[in-house]
PDBQT receptor file of N, H, CA, C and O in Angstrom, charges set to zero:
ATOM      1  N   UNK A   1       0.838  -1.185   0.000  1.00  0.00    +0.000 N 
ATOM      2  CA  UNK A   1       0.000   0.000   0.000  1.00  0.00    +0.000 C 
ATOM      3  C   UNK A   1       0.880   1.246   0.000  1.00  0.00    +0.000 C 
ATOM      4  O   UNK A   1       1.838   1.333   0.769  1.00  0.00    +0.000 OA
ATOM      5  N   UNK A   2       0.583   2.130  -0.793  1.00  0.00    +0.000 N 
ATOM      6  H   UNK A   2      -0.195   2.059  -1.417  1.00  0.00    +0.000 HD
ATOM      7  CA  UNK A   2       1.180   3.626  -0.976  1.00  0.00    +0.000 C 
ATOM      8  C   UNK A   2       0.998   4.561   0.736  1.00  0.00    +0.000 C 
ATOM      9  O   UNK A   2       0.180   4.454   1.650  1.00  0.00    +0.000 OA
ATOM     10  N   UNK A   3       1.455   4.893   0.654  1.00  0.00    +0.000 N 
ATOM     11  H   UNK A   3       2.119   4.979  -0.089  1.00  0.00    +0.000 HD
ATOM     12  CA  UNK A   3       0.973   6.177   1.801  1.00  0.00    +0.000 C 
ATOM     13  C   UNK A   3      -0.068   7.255   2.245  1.00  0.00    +0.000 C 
ATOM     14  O   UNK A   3      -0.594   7.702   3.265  1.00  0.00    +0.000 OA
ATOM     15  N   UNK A   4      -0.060   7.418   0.839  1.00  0.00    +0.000 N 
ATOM     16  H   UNK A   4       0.367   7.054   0.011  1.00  0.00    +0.000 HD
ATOM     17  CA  UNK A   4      -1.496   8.319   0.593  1.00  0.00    +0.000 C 
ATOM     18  C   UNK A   4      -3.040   7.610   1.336  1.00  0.00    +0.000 C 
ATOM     19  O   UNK A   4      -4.007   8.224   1.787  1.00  0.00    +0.000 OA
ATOM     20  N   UNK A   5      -2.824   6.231   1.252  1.00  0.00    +0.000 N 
ATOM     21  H   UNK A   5      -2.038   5.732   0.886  1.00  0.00    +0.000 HD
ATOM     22  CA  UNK A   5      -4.161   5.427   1.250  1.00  0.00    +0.000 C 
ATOM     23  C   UNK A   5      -4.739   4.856   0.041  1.00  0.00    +0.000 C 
ATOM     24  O   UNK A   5      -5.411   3.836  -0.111  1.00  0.00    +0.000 OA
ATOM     25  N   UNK A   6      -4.287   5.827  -0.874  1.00  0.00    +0.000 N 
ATOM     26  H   UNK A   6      -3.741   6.656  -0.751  1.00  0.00    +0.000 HD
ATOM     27  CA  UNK A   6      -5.212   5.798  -2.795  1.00  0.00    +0.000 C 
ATOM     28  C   UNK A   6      -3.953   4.165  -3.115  1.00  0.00    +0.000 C 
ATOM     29  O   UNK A   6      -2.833   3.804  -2.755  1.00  0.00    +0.000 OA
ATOM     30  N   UNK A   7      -5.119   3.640  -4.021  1.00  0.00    +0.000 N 
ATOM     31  H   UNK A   7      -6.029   3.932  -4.314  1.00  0.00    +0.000 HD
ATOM     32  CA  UNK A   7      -4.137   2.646  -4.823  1.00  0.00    +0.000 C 
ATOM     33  C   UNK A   7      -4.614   3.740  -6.188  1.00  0.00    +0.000 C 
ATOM     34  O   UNK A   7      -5.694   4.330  -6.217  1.00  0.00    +0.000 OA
ATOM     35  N   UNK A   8      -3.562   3.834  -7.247  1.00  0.00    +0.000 N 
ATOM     36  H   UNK A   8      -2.684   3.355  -7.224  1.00  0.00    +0.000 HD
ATOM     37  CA  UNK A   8      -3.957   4.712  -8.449  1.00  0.00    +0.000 C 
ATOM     38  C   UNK A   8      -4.268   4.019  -9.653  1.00  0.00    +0.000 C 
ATOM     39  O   UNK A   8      -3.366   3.200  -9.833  1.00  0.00    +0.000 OA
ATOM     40  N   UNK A   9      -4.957   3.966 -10.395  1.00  0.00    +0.000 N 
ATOM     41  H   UNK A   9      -5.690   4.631 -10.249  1.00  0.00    +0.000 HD
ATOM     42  CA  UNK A   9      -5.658   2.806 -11.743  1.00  0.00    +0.000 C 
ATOM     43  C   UNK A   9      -5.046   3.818 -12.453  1.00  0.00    +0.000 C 
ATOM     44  O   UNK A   9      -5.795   4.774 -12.250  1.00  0.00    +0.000 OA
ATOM     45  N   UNK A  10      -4.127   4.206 -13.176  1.00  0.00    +0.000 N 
ATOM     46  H   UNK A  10      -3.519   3.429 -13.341  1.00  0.00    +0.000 HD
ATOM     47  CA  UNK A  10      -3.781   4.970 -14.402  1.00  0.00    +0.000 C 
ATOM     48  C   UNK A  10      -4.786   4.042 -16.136  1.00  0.00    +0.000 C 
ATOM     49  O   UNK A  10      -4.991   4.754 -17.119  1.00  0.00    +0.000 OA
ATOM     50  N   UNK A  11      -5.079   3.063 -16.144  1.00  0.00    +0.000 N 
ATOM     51  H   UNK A  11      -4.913   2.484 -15.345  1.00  0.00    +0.000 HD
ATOM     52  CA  UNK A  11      -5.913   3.372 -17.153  1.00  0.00    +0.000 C 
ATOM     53  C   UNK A  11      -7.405   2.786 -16.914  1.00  0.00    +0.000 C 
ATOM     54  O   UNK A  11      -7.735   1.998 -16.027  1.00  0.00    +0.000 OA
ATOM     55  N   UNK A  12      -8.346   3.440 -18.057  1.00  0.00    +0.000 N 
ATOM     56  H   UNK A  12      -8.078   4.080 -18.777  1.00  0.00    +0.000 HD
ATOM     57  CA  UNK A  12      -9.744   3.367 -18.197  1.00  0.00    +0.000 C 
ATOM     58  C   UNK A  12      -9.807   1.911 -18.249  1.00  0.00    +0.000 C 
ATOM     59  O   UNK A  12     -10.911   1.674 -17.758  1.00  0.00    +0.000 OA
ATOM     60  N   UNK A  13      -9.087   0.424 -18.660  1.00  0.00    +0.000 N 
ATOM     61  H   UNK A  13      -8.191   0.617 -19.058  1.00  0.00    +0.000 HD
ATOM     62  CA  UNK A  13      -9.929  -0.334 -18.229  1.00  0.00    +0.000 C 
ATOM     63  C   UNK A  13      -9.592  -1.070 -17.128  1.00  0.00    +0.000 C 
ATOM     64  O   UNK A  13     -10.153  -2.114 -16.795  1.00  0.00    +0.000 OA
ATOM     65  N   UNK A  14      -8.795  -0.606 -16.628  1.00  0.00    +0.000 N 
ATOM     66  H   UNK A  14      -8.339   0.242 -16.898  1.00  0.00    +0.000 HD
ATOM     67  CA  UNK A  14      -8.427  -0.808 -15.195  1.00  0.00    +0.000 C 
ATOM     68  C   UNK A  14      -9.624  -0.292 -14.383  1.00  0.00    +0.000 C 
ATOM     69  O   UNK A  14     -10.253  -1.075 -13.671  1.00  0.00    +0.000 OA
ATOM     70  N   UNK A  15      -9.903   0.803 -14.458  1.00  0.00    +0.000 N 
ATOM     71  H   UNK A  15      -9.392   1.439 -15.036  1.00  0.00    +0.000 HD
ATOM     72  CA  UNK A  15     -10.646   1.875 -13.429  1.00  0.00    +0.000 C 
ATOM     73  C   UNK A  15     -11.940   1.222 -13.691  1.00  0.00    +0.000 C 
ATOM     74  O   UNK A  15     -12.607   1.079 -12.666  1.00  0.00    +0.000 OA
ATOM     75  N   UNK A  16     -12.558   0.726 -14.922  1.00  0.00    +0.000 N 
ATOM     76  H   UNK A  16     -12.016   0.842 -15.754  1.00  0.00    +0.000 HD
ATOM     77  CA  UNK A  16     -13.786   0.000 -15.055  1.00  0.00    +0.000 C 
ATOM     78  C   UNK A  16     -13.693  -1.267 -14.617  1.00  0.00    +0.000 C 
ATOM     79  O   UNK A  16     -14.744  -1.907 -14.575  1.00  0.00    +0.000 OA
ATOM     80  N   UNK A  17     -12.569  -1.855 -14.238  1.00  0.00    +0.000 N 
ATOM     81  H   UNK A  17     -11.716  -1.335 -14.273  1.00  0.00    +0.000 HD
ATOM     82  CA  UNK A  17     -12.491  -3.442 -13.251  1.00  0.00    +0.000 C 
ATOM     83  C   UNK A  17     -12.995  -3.240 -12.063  1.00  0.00    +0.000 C 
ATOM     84  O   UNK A  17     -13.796  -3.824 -11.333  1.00  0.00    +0.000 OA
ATOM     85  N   UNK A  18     -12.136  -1.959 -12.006  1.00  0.00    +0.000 N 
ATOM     86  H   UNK A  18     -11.485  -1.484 -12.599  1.00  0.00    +0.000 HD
ATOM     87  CA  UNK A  18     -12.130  -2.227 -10.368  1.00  0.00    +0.000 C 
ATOM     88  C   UNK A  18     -13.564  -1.319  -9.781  1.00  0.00    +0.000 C 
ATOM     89  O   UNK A  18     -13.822  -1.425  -8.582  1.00  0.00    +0.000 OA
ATOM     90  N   UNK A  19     -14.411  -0.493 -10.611  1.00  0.00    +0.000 N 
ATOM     91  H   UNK A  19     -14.201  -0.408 -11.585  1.00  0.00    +0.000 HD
ATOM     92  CA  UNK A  19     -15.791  -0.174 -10.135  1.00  0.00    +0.000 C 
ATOM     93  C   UNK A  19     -16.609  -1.128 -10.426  1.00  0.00    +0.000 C 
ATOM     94  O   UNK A  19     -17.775  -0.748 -10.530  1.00  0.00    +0.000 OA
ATOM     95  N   UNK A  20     -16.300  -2.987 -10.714  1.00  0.00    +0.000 N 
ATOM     96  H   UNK A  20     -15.353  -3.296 -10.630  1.00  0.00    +0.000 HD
ATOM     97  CA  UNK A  20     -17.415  -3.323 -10.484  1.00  0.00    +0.000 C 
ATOM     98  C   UNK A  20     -17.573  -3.740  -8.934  1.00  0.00    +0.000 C 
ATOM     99  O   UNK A  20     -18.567  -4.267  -8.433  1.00  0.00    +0.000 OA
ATOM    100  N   UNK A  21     -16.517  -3.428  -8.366  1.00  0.00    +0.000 N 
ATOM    101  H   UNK A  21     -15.711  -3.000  -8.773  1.00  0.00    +0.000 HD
ATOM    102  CA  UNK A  21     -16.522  -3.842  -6.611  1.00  0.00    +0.000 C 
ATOM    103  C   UNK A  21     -16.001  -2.509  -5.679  1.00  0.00    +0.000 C 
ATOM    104  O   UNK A  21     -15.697  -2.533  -4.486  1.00  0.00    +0.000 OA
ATOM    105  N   UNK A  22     -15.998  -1.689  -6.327  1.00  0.00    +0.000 N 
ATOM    106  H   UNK A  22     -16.245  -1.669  -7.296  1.00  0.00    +0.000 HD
ATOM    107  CA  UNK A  22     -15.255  -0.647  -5.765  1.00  0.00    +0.000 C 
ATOM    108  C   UNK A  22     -15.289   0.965  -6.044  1.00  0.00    +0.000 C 
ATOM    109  O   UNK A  22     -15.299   1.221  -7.248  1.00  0.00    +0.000 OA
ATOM    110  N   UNK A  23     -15.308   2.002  -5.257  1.00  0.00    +0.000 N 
ATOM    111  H   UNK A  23     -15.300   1.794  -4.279  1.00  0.00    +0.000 HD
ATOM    112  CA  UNK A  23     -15.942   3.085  -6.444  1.00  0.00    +0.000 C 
ATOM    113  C   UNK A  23     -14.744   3.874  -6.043  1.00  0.00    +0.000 C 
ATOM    114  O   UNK A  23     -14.030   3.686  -5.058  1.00  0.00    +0.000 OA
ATOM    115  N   UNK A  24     -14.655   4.641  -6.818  1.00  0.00    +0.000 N 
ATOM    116  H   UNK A  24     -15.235   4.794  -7.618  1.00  0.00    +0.000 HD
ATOM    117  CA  UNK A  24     -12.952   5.655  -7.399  1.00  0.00    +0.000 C 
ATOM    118  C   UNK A  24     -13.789   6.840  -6.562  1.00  0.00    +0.000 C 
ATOM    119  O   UNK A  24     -14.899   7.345  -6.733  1.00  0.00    +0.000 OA
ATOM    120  N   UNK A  25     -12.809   7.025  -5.652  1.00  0.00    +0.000 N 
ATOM    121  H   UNK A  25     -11.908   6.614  -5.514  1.00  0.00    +0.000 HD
ATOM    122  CA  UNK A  25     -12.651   8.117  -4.530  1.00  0.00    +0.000 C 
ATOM    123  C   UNK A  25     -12.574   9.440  -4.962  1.00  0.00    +0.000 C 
ATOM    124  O   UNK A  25     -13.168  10.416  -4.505  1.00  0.00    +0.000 OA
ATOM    125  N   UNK A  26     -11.454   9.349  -6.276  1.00  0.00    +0.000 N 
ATOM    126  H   UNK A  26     -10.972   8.555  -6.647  1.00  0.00    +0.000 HD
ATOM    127  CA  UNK A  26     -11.144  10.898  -6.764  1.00  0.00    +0.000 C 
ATOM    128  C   UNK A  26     -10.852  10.916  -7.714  1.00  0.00    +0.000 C 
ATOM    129  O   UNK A  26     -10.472   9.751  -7.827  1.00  0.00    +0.000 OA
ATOM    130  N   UNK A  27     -10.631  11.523  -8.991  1.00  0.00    +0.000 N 
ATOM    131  H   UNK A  27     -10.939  12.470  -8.900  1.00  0.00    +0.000 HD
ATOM    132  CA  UNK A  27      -9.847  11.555 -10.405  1.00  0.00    +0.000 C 
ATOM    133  C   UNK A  27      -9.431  12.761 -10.435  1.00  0.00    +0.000 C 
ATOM    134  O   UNK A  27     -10.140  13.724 -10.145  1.00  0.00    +0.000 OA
ATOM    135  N   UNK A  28      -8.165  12.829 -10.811  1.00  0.00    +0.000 N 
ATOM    136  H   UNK A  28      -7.589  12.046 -11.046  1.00  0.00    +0.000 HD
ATOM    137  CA  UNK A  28      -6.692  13.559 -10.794  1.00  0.00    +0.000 C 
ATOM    138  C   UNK A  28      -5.896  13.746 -11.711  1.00  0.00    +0.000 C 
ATOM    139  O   UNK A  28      -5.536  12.692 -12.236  1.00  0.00    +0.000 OA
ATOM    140  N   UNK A  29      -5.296  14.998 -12.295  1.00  0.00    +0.000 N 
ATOM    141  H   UNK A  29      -5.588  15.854 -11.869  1.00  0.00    +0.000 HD
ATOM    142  CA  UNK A  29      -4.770  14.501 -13.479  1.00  0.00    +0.000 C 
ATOM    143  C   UNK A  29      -3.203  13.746 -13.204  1.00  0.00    +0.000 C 
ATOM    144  O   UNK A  29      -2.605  13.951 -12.147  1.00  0.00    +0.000 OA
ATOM    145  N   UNK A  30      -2.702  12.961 -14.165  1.00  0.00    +0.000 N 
ATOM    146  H   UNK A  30      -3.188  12.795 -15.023  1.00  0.00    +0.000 HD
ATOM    147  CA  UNK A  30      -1.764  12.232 -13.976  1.00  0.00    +0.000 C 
ATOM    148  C   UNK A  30      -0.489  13.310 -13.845  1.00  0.00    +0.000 C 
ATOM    149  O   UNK A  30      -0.478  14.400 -14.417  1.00  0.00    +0.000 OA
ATOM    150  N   UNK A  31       0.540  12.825 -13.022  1.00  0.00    +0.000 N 
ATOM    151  H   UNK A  31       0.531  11.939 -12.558  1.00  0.00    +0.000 HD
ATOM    152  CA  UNK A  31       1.589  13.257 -12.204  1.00  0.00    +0.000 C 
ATOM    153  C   UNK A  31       2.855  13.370 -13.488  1.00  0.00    +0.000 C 
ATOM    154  O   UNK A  31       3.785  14.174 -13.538  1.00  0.00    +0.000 OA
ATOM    155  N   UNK A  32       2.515  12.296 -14.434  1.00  0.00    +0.000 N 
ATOM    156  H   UNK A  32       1.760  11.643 -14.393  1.00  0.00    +0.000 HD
ATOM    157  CA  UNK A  32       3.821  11.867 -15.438  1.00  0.00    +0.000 C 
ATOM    158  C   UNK A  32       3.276  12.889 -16.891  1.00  0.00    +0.000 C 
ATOM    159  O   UNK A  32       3.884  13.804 -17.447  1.00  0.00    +0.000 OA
ATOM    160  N   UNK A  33       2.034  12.355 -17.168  1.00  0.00    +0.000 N 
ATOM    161  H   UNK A  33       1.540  11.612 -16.716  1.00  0.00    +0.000 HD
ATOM    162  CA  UNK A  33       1.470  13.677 -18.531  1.00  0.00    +0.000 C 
ATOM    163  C   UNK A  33      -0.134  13.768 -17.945  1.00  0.00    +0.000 C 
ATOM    164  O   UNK A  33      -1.095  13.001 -17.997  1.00  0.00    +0.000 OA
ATOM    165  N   UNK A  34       0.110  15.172 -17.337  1.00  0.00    +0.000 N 
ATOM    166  H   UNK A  34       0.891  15.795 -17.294  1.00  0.00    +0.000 HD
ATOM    167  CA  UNK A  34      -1.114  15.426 -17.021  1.00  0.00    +0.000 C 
ATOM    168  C   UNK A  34      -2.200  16.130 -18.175  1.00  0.00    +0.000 C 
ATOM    169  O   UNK A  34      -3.138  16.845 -17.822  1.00  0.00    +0.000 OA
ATOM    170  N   UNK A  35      -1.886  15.781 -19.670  1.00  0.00    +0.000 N 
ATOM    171  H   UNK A  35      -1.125  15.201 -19.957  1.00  0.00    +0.000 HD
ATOM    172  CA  UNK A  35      -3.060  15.261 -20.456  1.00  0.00    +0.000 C 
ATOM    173  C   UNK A  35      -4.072  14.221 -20.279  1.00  0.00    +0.000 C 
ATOM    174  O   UNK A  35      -4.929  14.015 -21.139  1.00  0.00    +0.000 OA
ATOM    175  N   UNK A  36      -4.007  13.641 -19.320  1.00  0.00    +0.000 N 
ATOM    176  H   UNK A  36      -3.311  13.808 -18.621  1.00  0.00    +0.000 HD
ATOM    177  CA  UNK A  36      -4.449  11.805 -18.934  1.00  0.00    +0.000 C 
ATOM    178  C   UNK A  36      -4.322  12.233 -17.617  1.00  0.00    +0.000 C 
ATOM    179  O   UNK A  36      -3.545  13.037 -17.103  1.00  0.00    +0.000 OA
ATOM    180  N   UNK A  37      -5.705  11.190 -16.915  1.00  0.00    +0.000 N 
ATOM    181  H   UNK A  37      -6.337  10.537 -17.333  1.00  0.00    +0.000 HD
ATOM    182  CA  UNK A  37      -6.220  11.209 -15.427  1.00  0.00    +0.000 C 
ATOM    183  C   UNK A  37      -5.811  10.355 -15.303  1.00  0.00    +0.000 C 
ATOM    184  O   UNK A  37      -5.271   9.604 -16.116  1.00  0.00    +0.000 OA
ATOM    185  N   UNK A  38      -6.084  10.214 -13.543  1.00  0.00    +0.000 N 
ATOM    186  H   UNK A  38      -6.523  10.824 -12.883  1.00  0.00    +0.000 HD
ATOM    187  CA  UNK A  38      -5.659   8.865 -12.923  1.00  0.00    +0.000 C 
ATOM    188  C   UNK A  38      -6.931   8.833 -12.013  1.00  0.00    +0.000 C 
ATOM    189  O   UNK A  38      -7.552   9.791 -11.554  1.00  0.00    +0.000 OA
ATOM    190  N   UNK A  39      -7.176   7.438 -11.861  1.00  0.00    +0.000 N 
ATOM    191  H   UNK A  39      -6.672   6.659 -12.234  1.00  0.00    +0.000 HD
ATOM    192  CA  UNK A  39      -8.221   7.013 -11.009  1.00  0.00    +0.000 C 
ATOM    193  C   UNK A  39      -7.802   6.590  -9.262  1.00  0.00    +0.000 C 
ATOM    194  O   UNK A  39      -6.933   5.736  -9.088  1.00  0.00    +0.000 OA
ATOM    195  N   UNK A  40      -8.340   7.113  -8.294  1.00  0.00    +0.000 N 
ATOM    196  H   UNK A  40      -9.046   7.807  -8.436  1.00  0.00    +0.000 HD
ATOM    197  CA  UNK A  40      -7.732   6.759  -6.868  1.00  0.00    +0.000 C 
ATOM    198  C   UNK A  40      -8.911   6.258  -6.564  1.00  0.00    +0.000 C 
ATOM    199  O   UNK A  40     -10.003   6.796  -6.749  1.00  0.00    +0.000 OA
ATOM    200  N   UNK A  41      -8.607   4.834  -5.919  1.00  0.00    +0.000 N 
ATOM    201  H   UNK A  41      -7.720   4.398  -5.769  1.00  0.00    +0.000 HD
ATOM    202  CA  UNK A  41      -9.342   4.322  -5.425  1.00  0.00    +0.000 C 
ATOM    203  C   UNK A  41      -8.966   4.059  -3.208  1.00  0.00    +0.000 C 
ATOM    204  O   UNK A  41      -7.815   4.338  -2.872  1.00  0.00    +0.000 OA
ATOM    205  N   UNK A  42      -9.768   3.667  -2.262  1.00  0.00    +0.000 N 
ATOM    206  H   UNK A  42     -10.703   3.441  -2.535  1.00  0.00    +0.000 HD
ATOM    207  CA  UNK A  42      -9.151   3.572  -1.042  1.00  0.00    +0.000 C 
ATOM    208  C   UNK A  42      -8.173   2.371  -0.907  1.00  0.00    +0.000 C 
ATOM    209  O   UNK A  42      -8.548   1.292  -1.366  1.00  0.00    +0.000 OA
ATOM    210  N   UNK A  43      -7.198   2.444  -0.436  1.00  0.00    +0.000 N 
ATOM    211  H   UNK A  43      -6.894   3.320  -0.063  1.00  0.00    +0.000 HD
ATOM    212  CA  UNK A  43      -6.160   0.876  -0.677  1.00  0.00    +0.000 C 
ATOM    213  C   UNK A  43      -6.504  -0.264  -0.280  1.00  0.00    +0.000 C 
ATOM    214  O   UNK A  43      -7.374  -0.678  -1.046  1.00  0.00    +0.000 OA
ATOM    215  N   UNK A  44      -6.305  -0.918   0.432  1.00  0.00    +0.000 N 
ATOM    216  H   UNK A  44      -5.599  -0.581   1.055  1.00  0.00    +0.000 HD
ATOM    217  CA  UNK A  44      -6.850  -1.955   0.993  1.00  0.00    +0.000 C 
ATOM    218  C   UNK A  44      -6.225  -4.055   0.652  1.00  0.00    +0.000 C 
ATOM    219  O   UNK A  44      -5.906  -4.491  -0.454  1.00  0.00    +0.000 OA
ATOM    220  N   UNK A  45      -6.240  -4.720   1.713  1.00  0.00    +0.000 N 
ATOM    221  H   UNK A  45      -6.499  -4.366   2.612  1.00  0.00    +0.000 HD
ATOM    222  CA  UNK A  45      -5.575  -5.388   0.828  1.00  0.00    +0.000 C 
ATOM    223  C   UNK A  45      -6.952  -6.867   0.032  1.00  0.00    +0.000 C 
ATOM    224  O   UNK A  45      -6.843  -7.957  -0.531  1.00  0.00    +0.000 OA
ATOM    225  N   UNK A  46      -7.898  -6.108   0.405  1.00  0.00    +0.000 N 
ATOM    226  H   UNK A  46      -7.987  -5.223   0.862  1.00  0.00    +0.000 HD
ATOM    227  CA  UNK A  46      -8.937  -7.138  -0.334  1.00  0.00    +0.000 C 
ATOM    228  C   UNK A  46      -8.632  -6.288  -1.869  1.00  0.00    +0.000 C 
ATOM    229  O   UNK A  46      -8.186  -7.026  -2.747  1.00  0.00    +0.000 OA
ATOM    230  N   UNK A  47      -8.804  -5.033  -2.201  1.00  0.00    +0.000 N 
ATOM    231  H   UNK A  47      -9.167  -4.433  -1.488  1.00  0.00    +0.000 HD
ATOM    232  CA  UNK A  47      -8.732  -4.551  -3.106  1.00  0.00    +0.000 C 
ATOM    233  C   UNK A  47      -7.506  -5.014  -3.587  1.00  0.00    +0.000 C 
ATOM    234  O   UNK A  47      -7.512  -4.941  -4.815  1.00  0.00    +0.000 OA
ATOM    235  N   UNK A  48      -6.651  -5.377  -3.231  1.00  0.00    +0.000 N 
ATOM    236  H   UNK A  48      -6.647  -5.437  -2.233  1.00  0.00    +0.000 HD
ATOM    237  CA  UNK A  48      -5.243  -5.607  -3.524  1.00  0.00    +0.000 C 
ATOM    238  C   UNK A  48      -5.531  -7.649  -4.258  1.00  0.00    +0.000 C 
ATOM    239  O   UNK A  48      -4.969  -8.239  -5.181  1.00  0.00    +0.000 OA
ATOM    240  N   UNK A  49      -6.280  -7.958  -3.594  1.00  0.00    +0.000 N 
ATOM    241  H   UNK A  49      -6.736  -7.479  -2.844  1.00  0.00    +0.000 HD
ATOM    242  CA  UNK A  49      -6.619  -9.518  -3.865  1.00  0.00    +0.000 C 
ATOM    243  C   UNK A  49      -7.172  -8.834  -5.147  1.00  0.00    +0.000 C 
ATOM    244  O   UNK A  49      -6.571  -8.794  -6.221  1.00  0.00    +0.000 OA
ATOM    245  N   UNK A  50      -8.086  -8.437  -4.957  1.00  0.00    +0.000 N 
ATOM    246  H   UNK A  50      -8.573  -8.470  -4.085  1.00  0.00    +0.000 HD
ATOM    247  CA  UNK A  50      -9.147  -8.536  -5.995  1.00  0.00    +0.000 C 
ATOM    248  C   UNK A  50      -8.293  -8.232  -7.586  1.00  0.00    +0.000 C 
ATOM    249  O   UNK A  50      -8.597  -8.866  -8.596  1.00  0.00    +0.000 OA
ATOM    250  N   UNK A  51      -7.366  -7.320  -7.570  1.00  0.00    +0.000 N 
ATOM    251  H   UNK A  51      -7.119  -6.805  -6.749  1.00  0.00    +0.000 HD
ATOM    252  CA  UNK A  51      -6.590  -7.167  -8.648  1.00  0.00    +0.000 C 
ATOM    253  C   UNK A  51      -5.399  -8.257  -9.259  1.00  0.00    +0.000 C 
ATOM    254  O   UNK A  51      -4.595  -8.106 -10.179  1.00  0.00    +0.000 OA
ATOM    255  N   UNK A  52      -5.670  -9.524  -8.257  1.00  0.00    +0.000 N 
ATOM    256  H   UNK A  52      -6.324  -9.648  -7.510  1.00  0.00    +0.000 HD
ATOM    257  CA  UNK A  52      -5.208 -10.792  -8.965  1.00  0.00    +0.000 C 
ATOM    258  C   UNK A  52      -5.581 -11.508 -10.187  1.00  0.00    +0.000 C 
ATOM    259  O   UNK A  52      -4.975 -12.376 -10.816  1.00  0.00    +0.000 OA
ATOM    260  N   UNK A  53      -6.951 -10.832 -10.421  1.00  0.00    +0.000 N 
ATOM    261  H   UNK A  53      -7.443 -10.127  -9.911  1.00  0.00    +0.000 HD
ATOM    262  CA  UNK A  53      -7.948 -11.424 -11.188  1.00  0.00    +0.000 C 
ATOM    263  C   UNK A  53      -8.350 -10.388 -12.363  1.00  0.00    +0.000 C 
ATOM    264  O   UNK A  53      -9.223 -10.586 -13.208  1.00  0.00    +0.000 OA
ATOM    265  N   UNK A  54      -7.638  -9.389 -12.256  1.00  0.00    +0.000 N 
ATOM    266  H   UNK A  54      -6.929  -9.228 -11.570  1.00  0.00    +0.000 HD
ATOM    267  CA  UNK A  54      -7.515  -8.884 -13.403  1.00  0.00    +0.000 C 
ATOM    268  C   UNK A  54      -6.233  -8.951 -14.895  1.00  0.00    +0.000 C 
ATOM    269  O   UNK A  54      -5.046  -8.623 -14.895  1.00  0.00    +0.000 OA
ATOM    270  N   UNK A  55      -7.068  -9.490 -15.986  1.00  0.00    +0.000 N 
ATOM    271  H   UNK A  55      -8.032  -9.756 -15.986  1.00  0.00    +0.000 HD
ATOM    272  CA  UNK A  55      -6.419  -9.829 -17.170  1.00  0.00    +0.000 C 
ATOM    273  C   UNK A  55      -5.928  -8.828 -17.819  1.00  0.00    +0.000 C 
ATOM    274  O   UNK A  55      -5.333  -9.012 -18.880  1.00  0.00    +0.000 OA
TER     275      UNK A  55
């Protein structure tokens, strides 16, 4: 887990995985090209399981 608390989904179909169990806290623009958002979700380590299962 980061420090902040946020785990960050940098892309759209990431961020649509993880709202089918989970809802995005904040959107931000990205830190590296802030043309492009980033999705923060709360950390957690079920959330952290749950991203085992993403393809």
């Amino acid at each position: 887990m980061n420090n902040t608390g946020y785990y960050i989904a940098k892309t759209l179909r990431m961020m649509n995985f993880l709202c089918k169990k989970y809802d995005v806290k904040r959107v931000i623009p990205d830190k590296d090209n802030p043309r492009f958002s980033v999705f923060l979700f709360e950390d957690s380590k079920e959330l952290r399981d749950y991203l085992g299962e993403y393809k």
